[in-house]
Biopython code that builds the backbone (N, CA, C, O; Angstrom):
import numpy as np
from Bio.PDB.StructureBuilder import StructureBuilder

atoms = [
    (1, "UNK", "N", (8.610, -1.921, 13.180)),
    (1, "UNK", "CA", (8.410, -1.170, 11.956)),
    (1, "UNK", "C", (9.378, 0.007, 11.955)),
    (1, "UNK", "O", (9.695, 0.558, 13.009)),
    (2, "UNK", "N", (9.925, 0.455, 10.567)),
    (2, "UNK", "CA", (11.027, 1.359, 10.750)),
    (2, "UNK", "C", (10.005, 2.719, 10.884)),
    (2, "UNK", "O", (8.918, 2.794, 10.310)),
    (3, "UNK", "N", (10.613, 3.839, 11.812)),
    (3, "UNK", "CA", (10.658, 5.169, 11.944)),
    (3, "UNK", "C", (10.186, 5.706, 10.702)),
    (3, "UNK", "O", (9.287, 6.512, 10.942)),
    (4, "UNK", "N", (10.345, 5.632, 9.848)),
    (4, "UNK", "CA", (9.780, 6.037, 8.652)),
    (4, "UNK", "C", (8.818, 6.066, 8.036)),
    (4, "UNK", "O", (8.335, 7.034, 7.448)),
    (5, "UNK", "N", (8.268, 4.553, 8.132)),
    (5, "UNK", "CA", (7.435, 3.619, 7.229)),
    (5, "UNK", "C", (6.018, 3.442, 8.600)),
    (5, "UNK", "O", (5.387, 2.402, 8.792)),
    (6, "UNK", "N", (5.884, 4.352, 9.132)),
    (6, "UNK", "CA", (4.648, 4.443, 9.828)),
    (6, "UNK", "C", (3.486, 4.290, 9.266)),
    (6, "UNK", "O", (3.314, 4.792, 8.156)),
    (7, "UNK", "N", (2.603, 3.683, 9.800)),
    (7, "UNK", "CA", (0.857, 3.810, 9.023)),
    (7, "UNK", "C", (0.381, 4.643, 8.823)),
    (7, "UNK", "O", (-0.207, 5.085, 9.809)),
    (8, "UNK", "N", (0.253, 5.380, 7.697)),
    (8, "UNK", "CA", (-0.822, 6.597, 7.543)),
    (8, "UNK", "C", (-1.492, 6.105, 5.871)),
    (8, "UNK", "O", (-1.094, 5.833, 4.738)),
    (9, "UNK", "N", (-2.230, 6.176, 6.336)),
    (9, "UNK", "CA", (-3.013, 6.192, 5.072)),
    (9, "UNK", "C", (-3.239, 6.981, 4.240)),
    (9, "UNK", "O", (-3.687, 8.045, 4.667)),
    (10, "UNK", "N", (-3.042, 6.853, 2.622)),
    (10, "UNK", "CA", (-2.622, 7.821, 1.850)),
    (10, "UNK", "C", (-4.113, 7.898, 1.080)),
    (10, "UNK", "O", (-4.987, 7.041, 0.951)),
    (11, "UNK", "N", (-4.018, 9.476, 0.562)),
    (11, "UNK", "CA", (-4.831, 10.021, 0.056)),
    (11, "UNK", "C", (-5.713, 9.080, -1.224)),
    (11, "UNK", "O", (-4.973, 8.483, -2.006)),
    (12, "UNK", "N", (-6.901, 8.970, -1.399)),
    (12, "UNK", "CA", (-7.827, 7.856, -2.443)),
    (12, "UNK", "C", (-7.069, 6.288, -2.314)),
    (12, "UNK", "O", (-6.886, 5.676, -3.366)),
    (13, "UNK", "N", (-6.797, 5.893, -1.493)),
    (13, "UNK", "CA", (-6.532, 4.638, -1.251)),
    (13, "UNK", "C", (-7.459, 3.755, -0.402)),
    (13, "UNK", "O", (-8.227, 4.219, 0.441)),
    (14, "UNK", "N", (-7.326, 2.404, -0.695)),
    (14, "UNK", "CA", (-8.619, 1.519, -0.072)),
    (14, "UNK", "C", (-8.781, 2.218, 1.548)),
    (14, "UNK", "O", (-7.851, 2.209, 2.355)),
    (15, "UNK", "N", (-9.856, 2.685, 1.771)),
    (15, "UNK", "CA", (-10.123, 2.977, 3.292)),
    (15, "UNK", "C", (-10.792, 2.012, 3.984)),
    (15, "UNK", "O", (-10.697, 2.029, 5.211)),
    (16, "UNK", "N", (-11.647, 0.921, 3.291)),
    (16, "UNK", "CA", (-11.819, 0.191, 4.768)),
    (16, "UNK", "C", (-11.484, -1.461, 4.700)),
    (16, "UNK", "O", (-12.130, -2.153, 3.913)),
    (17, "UNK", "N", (-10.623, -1.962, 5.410)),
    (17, "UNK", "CA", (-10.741, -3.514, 5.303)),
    (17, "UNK", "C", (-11.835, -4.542, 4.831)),
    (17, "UNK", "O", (-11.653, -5.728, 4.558)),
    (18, "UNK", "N", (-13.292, -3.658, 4.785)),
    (18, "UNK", "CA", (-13.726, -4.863, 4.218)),
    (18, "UNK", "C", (-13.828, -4.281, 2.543)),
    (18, "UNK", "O", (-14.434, -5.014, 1.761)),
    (19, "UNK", "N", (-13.246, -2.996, 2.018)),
    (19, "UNK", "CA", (-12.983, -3.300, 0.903)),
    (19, "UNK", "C", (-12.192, -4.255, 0.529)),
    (19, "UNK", "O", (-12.439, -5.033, -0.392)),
    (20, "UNK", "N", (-10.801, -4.258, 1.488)),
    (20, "UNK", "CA", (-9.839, -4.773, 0.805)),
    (20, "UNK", "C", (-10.223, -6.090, 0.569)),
    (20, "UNK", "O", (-10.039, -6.700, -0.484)),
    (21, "UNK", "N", (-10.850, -6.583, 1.739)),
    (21, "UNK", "CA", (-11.684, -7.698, 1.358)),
    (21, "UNK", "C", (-12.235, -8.388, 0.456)),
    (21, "UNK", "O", (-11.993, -9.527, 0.056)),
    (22, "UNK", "N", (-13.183, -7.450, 0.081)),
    (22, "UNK", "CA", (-13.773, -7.482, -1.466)),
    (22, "UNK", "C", (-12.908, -7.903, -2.121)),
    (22, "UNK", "O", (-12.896, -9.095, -2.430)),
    (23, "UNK", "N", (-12.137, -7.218, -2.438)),
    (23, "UNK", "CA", (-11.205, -7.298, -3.490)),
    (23, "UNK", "C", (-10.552, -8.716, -3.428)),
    (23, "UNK", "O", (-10.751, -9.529, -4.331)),
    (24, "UNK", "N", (-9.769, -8.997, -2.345)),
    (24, "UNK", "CA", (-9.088, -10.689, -2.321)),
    (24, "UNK", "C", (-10.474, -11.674, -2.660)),
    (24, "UNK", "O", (-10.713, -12.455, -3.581)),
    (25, "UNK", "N", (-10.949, -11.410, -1.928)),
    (25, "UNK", "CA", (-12.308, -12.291, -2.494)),
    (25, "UNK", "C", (-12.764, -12.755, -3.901)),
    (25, "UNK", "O", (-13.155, -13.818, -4.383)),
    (26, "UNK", "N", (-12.535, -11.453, -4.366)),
    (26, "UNK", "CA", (-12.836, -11.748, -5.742)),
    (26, "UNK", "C", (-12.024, -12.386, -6.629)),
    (26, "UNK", "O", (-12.309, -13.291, -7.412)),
    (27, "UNK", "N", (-10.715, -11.690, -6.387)),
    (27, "UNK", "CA", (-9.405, -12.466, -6.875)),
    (27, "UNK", "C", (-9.470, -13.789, -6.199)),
    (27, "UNK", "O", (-8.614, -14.390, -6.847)),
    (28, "UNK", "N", (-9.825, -14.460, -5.510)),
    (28, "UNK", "CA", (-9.612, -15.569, -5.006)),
    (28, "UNK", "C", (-10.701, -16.682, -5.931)),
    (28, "UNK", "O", (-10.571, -17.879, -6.185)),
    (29, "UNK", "N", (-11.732, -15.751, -6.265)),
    (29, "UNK", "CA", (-12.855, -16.221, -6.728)),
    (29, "UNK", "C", (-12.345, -16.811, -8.406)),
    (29, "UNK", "O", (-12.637, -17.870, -8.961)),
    (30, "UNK", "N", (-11.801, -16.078, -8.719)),
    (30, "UNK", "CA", (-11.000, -16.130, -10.265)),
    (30, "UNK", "C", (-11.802, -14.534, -11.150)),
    (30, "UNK", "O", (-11.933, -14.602, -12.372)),
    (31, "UNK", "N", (-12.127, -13.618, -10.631)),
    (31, "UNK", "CA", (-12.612, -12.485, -11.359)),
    (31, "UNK", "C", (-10.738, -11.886, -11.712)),
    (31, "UNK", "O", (-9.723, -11.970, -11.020)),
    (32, "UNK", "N", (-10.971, -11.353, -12.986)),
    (32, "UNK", "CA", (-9.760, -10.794, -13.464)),
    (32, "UNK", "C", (-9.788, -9.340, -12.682)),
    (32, "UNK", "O", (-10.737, -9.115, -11.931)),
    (33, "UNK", "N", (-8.597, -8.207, -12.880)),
    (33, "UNK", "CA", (-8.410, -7.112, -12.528)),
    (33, "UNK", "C", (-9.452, -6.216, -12.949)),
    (33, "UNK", "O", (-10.014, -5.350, -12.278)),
    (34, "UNK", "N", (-9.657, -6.575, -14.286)),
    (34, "UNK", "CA", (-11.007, -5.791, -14.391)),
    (34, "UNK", "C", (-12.655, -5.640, -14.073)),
    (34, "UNK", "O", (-13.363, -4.633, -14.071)),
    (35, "UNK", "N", (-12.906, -6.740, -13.864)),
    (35, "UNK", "CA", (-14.410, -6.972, -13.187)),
    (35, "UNK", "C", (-13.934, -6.852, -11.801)),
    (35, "UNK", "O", (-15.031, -6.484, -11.380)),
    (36, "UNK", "N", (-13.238, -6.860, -10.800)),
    (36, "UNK", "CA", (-12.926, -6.631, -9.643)),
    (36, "UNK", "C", (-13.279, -5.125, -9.661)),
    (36, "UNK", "O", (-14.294, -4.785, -9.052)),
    (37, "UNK", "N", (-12.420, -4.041, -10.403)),
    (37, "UNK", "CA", (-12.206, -3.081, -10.632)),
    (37, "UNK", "C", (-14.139, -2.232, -10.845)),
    (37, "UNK", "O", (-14.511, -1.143, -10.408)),
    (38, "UNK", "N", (-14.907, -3.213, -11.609)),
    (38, "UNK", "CA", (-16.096, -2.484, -11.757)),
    (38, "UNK", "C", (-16.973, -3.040, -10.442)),
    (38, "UNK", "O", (-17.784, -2.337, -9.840)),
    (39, "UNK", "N", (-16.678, -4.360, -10.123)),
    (39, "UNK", "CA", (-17.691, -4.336, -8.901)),
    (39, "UNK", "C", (-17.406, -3.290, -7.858)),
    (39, "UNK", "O", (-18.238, -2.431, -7.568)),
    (40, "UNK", "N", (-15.982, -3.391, -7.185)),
    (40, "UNK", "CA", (-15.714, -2.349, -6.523)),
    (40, "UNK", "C", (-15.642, -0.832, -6.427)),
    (40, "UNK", "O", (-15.290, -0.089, -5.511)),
    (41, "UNK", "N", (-16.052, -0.622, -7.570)),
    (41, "UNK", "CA", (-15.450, 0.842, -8.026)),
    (41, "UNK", "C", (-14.389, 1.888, -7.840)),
    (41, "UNK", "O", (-14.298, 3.001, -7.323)),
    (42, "UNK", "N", (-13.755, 1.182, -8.382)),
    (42, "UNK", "CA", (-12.448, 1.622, -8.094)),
    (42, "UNK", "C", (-11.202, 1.259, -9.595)),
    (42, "UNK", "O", (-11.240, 0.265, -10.321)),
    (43, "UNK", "N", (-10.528, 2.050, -9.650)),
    (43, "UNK", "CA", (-9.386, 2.289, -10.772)),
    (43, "UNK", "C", (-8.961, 0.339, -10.815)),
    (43, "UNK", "O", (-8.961, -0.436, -9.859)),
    (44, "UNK", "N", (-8.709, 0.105, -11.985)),
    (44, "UNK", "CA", (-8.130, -0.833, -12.431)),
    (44, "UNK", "C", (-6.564, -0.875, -11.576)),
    (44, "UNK", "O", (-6.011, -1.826, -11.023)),
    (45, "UNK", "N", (-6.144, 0.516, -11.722)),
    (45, "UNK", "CA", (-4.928, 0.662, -11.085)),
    (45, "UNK", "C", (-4.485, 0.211, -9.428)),
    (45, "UNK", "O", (-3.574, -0.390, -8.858)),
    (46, "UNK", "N", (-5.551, 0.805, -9.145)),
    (46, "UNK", "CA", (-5.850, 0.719, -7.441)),
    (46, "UNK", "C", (-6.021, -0.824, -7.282)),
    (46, "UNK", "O", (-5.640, -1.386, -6.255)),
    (47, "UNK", "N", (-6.585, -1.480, -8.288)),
    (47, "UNK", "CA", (-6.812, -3.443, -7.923)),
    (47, "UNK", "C", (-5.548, -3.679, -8.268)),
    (47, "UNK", "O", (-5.165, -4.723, -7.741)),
    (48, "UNK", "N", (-4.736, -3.169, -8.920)),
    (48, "UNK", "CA", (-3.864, -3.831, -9.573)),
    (48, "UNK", "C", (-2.335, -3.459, -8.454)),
    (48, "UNK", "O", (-1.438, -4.277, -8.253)),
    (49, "UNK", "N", (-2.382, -2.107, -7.891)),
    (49, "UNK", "CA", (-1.365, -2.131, -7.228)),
    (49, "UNK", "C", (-1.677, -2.718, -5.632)),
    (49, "UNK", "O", (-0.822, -3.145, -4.856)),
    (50, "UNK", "N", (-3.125, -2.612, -5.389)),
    (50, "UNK", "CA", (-3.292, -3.845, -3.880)),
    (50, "UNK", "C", (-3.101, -5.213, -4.167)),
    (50, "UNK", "O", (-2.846, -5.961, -3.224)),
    (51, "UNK", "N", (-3.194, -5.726, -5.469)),
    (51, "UNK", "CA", (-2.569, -7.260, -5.172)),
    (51, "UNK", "C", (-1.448, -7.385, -5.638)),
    (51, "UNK", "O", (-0.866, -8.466, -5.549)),
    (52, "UNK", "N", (-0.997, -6.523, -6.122)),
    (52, "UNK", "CA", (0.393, -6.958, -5.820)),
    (52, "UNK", "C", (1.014, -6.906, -4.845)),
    (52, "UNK", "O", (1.977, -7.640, -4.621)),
    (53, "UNK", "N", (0.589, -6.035, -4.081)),
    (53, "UNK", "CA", (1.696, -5.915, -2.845)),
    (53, "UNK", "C", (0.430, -5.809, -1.849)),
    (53, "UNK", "O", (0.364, -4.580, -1.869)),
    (54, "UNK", "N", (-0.235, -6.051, -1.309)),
    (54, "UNK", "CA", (-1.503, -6.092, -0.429)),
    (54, "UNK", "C", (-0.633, -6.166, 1.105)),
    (54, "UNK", "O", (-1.176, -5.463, 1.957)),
    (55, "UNK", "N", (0.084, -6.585, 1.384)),
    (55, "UNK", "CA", (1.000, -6.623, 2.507)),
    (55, "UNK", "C", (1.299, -4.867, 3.408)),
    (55, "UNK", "O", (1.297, -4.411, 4.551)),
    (56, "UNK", "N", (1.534, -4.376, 1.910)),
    (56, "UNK", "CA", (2.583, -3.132, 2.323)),
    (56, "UNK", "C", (1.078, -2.158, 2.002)),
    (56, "UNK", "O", (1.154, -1.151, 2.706)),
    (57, "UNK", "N", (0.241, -2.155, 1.471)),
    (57, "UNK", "CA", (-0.480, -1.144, 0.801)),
    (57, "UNK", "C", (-1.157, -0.230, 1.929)),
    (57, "UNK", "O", (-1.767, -0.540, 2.952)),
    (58, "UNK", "N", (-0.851, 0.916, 1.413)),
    (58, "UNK", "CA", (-1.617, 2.208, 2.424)),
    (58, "UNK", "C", (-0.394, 2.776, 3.136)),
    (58, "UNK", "O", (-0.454, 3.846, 3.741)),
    (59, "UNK", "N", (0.825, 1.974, 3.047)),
    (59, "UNK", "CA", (2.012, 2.911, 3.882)),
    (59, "UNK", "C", (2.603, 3.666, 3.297)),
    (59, "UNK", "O", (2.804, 3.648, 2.083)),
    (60, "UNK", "N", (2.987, 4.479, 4.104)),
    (60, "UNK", "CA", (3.406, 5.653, 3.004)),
    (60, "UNK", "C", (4.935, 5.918, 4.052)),
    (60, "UNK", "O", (4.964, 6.086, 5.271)),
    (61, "UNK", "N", (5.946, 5.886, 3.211)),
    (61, "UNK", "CA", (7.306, 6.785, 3.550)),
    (61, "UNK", "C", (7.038, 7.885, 4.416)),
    (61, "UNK", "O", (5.935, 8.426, 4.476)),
    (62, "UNK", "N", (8.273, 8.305, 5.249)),
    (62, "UNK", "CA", (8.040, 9.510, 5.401)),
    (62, "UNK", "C", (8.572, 10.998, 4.721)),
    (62, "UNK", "O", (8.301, 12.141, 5.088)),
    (63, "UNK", "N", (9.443, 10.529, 3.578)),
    (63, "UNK", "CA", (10.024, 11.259, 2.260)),
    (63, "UNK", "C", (11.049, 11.812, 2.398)),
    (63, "UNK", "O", (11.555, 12.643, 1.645)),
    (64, "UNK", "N", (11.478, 11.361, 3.459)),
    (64, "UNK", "CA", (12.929, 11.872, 3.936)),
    (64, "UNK", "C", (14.179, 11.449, 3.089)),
    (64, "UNK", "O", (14.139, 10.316, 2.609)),
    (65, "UNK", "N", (15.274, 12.214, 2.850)),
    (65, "UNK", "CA", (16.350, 12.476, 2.508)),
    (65, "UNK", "C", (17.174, 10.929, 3.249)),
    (65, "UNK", "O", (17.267, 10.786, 4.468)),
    (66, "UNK", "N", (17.654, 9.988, 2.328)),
    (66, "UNK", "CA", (18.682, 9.099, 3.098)),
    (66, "UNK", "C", (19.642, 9.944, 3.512)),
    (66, "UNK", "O", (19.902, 10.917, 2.805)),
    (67, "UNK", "N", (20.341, 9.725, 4.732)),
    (67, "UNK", "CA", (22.182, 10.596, 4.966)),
    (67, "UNK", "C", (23.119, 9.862, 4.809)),
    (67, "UNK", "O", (23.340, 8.699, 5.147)),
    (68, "UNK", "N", (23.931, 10.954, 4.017)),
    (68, "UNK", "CA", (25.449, 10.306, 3.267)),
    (68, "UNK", "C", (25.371, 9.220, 4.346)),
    (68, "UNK", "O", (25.294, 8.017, 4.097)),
    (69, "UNK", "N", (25.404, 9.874, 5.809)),
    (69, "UNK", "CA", (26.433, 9.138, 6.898)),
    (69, "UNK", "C", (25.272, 7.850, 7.474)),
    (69, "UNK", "O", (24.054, 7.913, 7.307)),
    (70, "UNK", "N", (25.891, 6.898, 8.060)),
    (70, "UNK", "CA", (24.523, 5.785, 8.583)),
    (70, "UNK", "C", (24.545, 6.649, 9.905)),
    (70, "UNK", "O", (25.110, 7.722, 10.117)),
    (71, "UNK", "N", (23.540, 5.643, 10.970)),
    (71, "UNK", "CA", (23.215, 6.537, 11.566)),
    (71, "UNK", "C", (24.187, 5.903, 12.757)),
    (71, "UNK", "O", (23.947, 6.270, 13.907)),
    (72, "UNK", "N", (25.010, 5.196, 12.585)),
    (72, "UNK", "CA", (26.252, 4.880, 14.151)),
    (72, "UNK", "C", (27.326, 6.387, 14.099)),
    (72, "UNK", "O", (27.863, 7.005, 15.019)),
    (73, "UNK", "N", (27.334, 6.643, 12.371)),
    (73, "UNK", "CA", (28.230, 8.014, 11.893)),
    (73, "UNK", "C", (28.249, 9.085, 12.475)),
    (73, "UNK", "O", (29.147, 9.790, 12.933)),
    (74, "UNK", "N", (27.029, 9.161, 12.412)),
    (74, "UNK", "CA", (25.944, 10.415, 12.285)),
    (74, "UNK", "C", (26.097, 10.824, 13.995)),
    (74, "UNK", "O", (25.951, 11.988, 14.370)),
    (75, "UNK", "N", (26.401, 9.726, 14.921)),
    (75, "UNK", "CA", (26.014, 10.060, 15.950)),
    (75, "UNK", "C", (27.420, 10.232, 16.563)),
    (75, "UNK", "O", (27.504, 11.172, 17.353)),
    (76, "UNK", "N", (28.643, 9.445, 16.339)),
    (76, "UNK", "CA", (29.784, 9.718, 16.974)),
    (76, "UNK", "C", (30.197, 10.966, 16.154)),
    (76, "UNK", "O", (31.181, 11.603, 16.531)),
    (77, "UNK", "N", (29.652, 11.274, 15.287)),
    (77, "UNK", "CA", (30.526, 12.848, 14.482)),
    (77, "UNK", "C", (29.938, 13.953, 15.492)),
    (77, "UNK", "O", (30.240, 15.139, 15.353)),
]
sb = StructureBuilder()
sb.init_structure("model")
sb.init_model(0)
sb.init_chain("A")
sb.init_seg("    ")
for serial, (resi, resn, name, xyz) in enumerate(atoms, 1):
    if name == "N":
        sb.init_residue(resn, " ", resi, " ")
    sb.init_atom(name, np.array(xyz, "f"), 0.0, 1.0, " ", f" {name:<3s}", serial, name[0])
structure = sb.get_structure()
């Protein structure tokens, strides 16, 4: 995993796996974004950006600045 892209879990985001659970479940079940959204309680938004990307969800950047230079540059300069 890159230096950056460490696990931390970001602020009002799914906190426990067996939410996330829930949630595939239901989608698996055929419930749309929105009845997912009321069983779980949780933002339409929040169902909608964990299945799309359910892989990556909860990581957070570390907000750092890319450098002009890569980093082989960076190190012989």
């Amino acid at each position: 995993m890159d230096q950056c892209r460490k696990r931390k879990i970001t602020s009002g985001s799914l906190s426990a796996d067996i939410e996330k659970g829930r949630i595939l479940a239901f989608s698996d079940a055929g419930l749309n974004r929105t009845e997912i959204a009321k069983k779980t309680s949780r933002s339409r938004t929040v169902v909608t950006n964990f299945l799309r990307a359910s892989g990556e969800y909860g990581i957070k950047g570390c907000g750092e600045r890319p450098t002009k230079l890569g980093k082989l540059e960076k190190k012989e300069g």
